[in-house]
Every structure is written in structure tokens, then in C-alpha cells.
N, C-alpha and C positions, 0 to 999 in steps of 0.2 A: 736519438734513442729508438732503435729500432720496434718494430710491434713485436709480441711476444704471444704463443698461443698458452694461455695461461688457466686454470682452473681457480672457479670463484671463492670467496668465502665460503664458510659452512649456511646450509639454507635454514639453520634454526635460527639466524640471527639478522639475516637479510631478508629484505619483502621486495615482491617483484613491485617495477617502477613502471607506469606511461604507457611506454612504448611497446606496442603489443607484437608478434611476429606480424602481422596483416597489414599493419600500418608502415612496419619499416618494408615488407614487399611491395607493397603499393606505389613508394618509391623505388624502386628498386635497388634496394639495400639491406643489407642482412648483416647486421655486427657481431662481432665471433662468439659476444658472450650476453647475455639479457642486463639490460643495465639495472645493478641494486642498488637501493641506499638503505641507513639501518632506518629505525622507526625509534621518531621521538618521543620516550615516554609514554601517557595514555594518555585518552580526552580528559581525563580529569583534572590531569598534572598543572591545569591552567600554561599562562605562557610559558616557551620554553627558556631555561637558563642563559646565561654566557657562554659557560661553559658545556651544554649541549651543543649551542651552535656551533664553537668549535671544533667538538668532536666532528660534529656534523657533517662540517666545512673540513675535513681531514678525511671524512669517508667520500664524500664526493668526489675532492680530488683525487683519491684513487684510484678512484671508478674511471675520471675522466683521464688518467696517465696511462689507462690501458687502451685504450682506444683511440686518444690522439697523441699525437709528436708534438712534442713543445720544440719552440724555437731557440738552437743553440745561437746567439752572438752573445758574447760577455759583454759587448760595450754596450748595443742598444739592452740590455736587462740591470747592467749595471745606472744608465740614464733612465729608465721607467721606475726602478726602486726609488733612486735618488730623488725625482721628483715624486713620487705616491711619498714617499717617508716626510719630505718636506709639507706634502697638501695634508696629511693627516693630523700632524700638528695642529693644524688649525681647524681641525673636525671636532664634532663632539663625539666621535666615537670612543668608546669608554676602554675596549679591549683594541691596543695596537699593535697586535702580531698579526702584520699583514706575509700575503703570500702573491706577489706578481708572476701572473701566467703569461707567455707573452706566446702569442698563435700565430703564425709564416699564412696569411689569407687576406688576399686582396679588400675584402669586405670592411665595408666602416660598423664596426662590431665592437663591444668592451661588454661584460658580467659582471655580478659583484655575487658571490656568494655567502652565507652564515660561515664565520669562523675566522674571516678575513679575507677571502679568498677575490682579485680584483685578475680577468682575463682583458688582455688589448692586444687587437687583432693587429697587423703589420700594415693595414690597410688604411687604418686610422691616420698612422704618420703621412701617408700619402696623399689622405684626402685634407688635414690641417693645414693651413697656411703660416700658423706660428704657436709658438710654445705653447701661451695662453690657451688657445683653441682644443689642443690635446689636454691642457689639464682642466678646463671645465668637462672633458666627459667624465675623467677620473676623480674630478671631488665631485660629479653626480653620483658615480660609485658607492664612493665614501659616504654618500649623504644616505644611501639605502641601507648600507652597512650599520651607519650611526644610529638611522632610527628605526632600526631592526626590524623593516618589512617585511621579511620573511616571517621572523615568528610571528607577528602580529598576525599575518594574512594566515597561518597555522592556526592559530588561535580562533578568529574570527570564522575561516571554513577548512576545517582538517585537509577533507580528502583532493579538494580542488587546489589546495597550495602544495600537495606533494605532487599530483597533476603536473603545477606550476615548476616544482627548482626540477623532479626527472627529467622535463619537457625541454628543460633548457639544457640538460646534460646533454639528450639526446640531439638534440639541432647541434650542436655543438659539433657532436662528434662526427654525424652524417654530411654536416657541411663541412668541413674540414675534408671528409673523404672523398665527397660528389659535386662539389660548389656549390654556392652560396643557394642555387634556385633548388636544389634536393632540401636542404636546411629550412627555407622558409616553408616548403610542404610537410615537412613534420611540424612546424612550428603552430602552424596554420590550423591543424589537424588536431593539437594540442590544446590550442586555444578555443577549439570547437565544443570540445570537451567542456571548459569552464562556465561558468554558471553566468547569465549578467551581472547577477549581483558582484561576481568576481570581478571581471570586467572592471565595474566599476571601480569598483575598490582599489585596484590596480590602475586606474588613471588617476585615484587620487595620491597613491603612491609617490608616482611620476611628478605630480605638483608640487608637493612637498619635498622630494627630493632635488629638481630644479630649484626652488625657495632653496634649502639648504646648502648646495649646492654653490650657489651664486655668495653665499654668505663664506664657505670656504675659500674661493677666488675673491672676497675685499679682504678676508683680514692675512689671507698669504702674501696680500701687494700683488697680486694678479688682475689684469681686465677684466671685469663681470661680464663686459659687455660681449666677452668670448663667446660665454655662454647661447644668448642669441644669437651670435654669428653662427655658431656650428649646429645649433637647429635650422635654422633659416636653409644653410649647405644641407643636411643631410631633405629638406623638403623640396630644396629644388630640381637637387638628383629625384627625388620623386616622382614630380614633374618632365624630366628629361626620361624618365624610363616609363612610363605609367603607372602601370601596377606593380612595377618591380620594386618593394619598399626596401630599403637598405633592412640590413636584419637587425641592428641597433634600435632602429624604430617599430620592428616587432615584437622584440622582447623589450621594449620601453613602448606601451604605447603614447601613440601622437595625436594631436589634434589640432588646427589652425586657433584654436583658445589658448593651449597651451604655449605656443610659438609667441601669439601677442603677449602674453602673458606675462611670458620670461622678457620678451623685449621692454615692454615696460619698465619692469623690475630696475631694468640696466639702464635706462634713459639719462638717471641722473650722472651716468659715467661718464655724459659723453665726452667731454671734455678734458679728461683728465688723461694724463700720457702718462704710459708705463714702458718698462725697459724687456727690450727682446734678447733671445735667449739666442745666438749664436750656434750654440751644442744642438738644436732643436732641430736646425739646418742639416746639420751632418750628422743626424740619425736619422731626418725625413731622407736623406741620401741611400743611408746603410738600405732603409724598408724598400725604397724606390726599386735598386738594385736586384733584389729576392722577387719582384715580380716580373722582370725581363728576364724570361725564356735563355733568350738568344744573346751574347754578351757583348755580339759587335751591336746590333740592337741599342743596347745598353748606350754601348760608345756611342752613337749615332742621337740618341737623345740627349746626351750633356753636352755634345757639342750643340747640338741645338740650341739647348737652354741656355747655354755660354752666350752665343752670338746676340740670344734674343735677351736677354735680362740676362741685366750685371748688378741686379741687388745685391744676388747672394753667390758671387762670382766663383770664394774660393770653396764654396759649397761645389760647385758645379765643378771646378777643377778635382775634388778631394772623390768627384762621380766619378771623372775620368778616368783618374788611378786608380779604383776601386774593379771599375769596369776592363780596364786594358789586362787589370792582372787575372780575375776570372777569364779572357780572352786568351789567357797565356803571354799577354804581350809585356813582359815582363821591365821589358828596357823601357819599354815607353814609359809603362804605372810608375818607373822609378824617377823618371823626369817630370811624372806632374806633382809625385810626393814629394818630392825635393824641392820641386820650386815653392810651396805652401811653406815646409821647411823653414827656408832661408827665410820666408817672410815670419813665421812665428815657430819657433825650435826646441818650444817647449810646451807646447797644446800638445796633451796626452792624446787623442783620436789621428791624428796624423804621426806621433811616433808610432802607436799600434798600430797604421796599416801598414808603415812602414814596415815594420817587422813581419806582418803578415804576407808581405810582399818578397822579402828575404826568404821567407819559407818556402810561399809558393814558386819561387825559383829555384828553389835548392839550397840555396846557401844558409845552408845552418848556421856553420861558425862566426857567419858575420850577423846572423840572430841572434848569437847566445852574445858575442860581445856586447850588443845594445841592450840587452836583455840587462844584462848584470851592471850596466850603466845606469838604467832605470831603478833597480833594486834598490841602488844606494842610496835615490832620492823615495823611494815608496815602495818599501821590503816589500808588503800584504797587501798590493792591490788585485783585486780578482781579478780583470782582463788581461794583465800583462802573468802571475799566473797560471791561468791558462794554455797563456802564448808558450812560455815557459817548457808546461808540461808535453803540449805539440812537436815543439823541436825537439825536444830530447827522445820523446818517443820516436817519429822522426830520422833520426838520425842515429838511433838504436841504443840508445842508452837508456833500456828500460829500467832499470833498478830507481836511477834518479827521478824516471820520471813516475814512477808510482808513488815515490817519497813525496812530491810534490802535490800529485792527487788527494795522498793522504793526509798532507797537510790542508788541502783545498776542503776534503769532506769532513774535518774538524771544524772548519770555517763556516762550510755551508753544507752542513750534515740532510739538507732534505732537498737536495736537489738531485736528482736520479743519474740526469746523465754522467756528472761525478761519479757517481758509483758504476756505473755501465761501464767508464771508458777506464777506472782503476781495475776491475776487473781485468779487464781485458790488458792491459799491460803489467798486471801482475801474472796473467799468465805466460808474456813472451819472456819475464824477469823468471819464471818457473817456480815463482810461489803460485802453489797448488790451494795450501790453504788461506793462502788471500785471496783468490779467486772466488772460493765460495763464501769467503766473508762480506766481500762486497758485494758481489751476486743478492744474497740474502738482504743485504741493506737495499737493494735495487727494488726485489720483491715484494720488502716489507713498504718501500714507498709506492707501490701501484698497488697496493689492497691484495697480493697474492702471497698468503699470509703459512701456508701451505708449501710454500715453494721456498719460502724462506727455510720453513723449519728443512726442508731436505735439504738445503745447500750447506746451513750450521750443521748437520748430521755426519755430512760430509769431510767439511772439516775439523768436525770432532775427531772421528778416525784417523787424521794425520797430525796431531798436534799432542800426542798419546805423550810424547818427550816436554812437551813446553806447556808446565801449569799456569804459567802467568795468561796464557791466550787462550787454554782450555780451559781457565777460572772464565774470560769472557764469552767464551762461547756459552757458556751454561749458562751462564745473568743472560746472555739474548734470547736464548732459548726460553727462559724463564718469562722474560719479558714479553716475547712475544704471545704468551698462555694468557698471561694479564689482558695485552691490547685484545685477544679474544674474546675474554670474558667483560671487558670494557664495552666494547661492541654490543654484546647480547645486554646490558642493561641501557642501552641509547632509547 
């Protein structure tokens, strides 16, 4: 999803956030636009609702889609939801319309924001060792989510807890754009700001969230014991960098109490054997992959891991393929996907790269035949989908592949890129007024609320012949006056 120069809300309904100009020069960073969030209610309103916070959690995220690229893979978003959906179950969170962000940054980083909102950085999968590991950070997530630290900490000190979630927009977004050491200087900067009382209060957050937390990993059938495994890792990177704290452990603060703490907790697991998750390997693959630069690089490291550990061997072969085809090396990626293949011929993450691999070659037609093989066994799955809408774009058959989009953005109506890439091939298909209808769905999911109403305007004027699409443009247009005035009462 490319960045877009985009013009704000209206300023009667937004309040400026945080991050001041001086602070983001300081680093040397200047974001295109001042990060807003709305303003919950009044001090009086006592704590905020559910249903604020998801508003909340809906204005944030817009803020933060203008500013940062979300990471496009279908299969690692499709395995991050699958497993948050499964840990949530077993949360006490009361509202579960969650929303997984998933961030392309080296860094061991994950957020949880009001309204549902759970961000996992690509770096995480790389620093975990196994499933378990990556999902005690996310039912830590869940666990803030559940016992709604945010509003409390609103509650308890207004103006230092909007300090708090802008602060975290803002590191967000400057790390994403500077690396991880720009990030922790805003973050840094931000927490300088807060009170100790804050502080405090936010490490008791932290307590009770790890408690929580570790109660979501027994009743899911997960190791507890993950939990202090991946504290332990992220404090020995500590130790190996000095002061360089992973950014996870800045917006979570840490403490050597807290580490024993959580170990304790876990002790009585120790003994007890759980089952490893396979899939977990060949997504810590997919994340591996996105941080080598260079893709012979890439090659050059699964061969390594191959020679040196054959735990998770067809892991390391599914690298190879992965890596030879970003290399261009086409023939080869097809010789290591095949021989996985032949060994299991029906694991969905090796038919998709397989096809991925068709693509990246050229060869459509031998994409769409496995494509529509697949169908027959799982008509609606989102990555093959996807794959789907690529080749056919692709290979020029845009009509089809917009039909496919649009059946994707009924599926997953608030996922932007969706909307971004039907756009875009409703234009080479030379629907004019689809382009601004998705455009405007585009706009309306990063908060540029303005942009929207001119792209419906737009194609109002060409649909002057077709009431049935000129009856929806007017309900969007309508709708969107509503989310406005929804807004000004947050």
C-alpha cells in the first residue's frame, strides 16, 4: 500500500497528540502529517466504554495506515489471525473483534491497542524458537486488551495515558521509517514525559498482563513455560547489546522481578510436553526471508541451516525455494518445491509457493490450472484468492481479476490493500467508476475521510445511467457524514 500525501480530518474533531515538531526533529524525522487521535468523552464521563474503545481503536488505526505499510503476505496474516482467533478464545476479553497488524521490521516488537487492535512485527517470528513462544507475546496482548489497561490508565491519569497510546503511534511509525534506534528515541522521549506515578502503574500493567497472559497459554494447551522463555530471550539480547533494549521491552516495561516472576509462575510446567506446530517453521521461514536484503544471501543461509540442523529440515528446504525464486532462479525453487511436494502433496503453504513460483516465472496458465484444482477442494480461501487475483491481473485479464478483488473486499472489507489493488485493476478493466469507489473504500480506511467524499463525487457523475450504484454511492456518501459526526462525539 503505497504512502499517500493525504489531508487530515477536520480539526474540530481531532486534538493534536505527543509528538511535538521538535521532538520528531530531534530525530531527524518529520512525518507528512501531526499525528491525531479523537478525544474520549470528558474527565467526567468516568471510565471509557467498549464501545469507545473501539471506536478509538478504529481512529488509531487510521492514523497509523497513513504513515505505515502493512505487510502484504496472505499466508503469514492468514496464520497470525488463525492463531490470535484461537488464543482469544481462551481470553477473558469480552469484545472479540480483533484486528491483526502484521509490520515487515526486524525488531522483537507486538502492540495491542483499545478496540482490538494486536500489531506483530516480522521480527518476532525470527527471534521465536517455536509456536508457543510467539503466542505467549500475543495472549500478553490479549491480556492488556482484556483487562483494559488503556482505559483504566485514562481513567486513573487522563493526559499522561493519551501521552501513552499517541506515543506509541508515534514510535511506531518512525521506527518503521528510521529503524528500530530512531523508534526507541521517540519512545524514550515520551516516557520522559510520564509521571512516575505512570510508570508505575504501567509496570503493574505489565504484571498482571504476564499473570494473564500465561493463564491464556494453559487453557489454550499451550506451554506457559513459553512465556519465560521469551522474556528471558528478549533480556539477553539486552545483555548482548547493552543499552539497546528490544522496543517490545520499552513499550512493555521490564524488570529482573518481573522475568523471576513470570518464571516462577511457569515452574510448575516444567514437566509437561506439548505439541509443536510445524506451520510456525514455515512462517518463521516466510519472516526470515523479508529480512535478507540480498537473495542469494538468503540462499546461502538455508543452505547453511540445512547442513547444520536437520530438526526442521523441510523448513529449511521450503527457505530454499522461497529464496532461489526471489533470486530469479526459477528451475531450481521448482526442484526444491517439488521435492517437499512429493513428500506431503497436500500441505496448503507449499502448494501456495508453488504457485507463487509459476507466477514468478511466468507461467500463468500452469498457475490458473493449480489454482482451480485448489478451488474445488477450498472455493474461499484467502491466500490462494489472492494468488488467483495476481495471475489473472498478470496475465491481463482484468475484468476477472477485479471480480475476484471484489469478491475478496466483501470477505475482508477493511483491509486497505484490497481496496488499493481493485482499484487499480478496475482501472486497466476501464471501470472509471469502480476506481473511485474503491479508492474512497481505500481513503475511508486510513482516516482520509475528505478524500473519500471526492472520489464518491466522482463517481457519482459517471453512473448518472445506473440507479442501483448511484442509490450506493449516496448511502456512502451519507455514511460517511455519520462516521464524521461519530467522530466529534468520541
Amino acid at each position: 500500500m503505497p504512502n499517500q500525501s493525504l489531508k487530515l480530518l477536520g480539526h474540530a474533531y481531532w486534538i493534536k497528540v505527543l509528538i511535538t515538531l521538535s521532538l520528531l526533529l530531534s530525530i531527524g524525522i518529520t512525518l507528512a502529517a501531526d499525528i491525531k487521535l479523537p478525544m474520549l468523552g470528558d474527565s467526567s464521563s468516568g471510565i471509557v466504554s467498549n464501545n469507545q474503545e473501539y471506536k478509538l481503536g478504529k481512529a488509531w488505526l487510521q492514523s497509523f495506515r497513513r504513515h505505515v505499510k502493512q505487510h502484504d503476505d496472505p499466508l503469514l496474516q492468514q496464520y497470525l489471525e488463525q492463531l490470535a482467533f484461537d488464543l482469544v478464545t481462551h481470553s477473558e476479553l469480552a469484545d472479540r473483534r480483533l484486528t491483526l497488524v502484521l509490520i515487515n521490521n526486524p525488531s522483537i516488537n507486538a502492540f495491542a491497542v483499545p478496540g482490538g487492535i494486536i500489531g506483530v512485527h516480522t521480527g518476532i517470528f525470527t527471534h521465536a524458537d517455536n509456536e508457543d513462544q510467539l503466542a505467549s507475546i500475543i495472549s500478553h496482548e490479549l491480556a492488556h486488551l482484556s483487562q483494559r489497561h488503556y482505559a483504566r490508565s485514562l481513567e486513573a491519569n487522563r493526559n499522561n495515558s493519551a501521552i501513552a497510546l499517541a506515543g506509541l503511534l508515534a514510535t511506531i511509525i518512525v521506527s518503521s521509517k528510521a529503524g528500530a534506534d530512531a523508534g526507541m528515541a521517540t519512545l524514550s522521549a515520551t516516557q520522559a514525559i510520564a509521571t512516575d506515578q505512570q510508570l508505575r502503574y504501567s509496570r503493574s500493567n505489565e504484571k498482571e498482563a504476564d499473570r494473564q497472559g500465561i493463564k491464556i497459554m494453559e487453557r489454550s494447551g499451550r506451554d506457559p513455560k513459553a512465556s519465560a522463555e521469551m522474556l528471558e530471550k528478549m533480556m539477553a539480547i539486552t545483555r548482548y547489546k547493552g543499552s539497546r533494549l528490544p522496543e517490545f521491552l520499552l513499550t512493555h516495561p521490564m524488570t529482573e522481578r518481573r522475568v523471576a516472576d513470570t518464571k516462577s509462575r511457569t515452574l510448575k510446567y516444567q514437566n509437561n510436553e506439548y505439541r509443536d506446530n510445524f506451520d510456525f517453521y514455515i512462517m518463521q521461514v516466510r519472516a526470515q526471508v523479508l529480512q535478507h536484503d540480498d537473495p542469494s544471501y538468503s540462499v546461502k543461509y538455508f543452505k547453511q541451516k540445512l547442513s547444520t540442523n536437520r530438526h526442521h529440515k523441510n523448513a529449511y528446504i521450503y527457505g530454499l525455494a522461497i529464496s532461489h525464486a526471489n533470486a530469479g532462479n526459477h528451475s531450481l525453487a521448482k526442484q526444491y518445491i517439488s521435492q517437499l511436494l512429493d513428500q506431503e502433496e497436500s500441505y496448503a503453504p507449499y502448494i501456495f509457493s508453488d504457485i507463487e513460483i509459476d507466477i514468478a516465472a511466468g507461467d500463468y496458465q500452469k498457475a490458473l490450472k493449480k489454482i482451480d484444482i485448489q478451488f474445488a477442494l477450498n472455493p474461499n480461501n484467502y491466500p490462494l484468492k489472492m494468488l488467483y487475483a495476481d495471475v489473472l491481473w498478470k496475465s491481463h485479464q482484468y475484468q476477472q481479476s477485479a471480480r475476484v478483488l471484489t469478491f475478496l473486499s466483501r470477505q475482508r472489507p477493511e483491509d486497505p490493500n484490497i481496496w488499493y489493488q481493485l482499484a487499480e485493476v478496475r482501472g486497466l478493466a476501464g471501470n472509471i467508476a469502480g476506481v473511485h469507489a474503491a479508492r474512497a473504500e481505500y481513503f475511508i480506511l486510513i482516516g482520509a475521510l475528505e478524500n473519500a467524499q471526492r472520489q464518491l463525487k466522482f463517481a457519482e457523475k459517471l453512473l448518472h445511467k445506473d440507479v442501483k450504484q448511484m442509490a450506493i454511492v449516496k448511502q456512502r456518501l451519507l455514511e460517511i457524514i455519520e462516521m464524521e459526526a461519530e467522530l466529534k462525539k468520541l
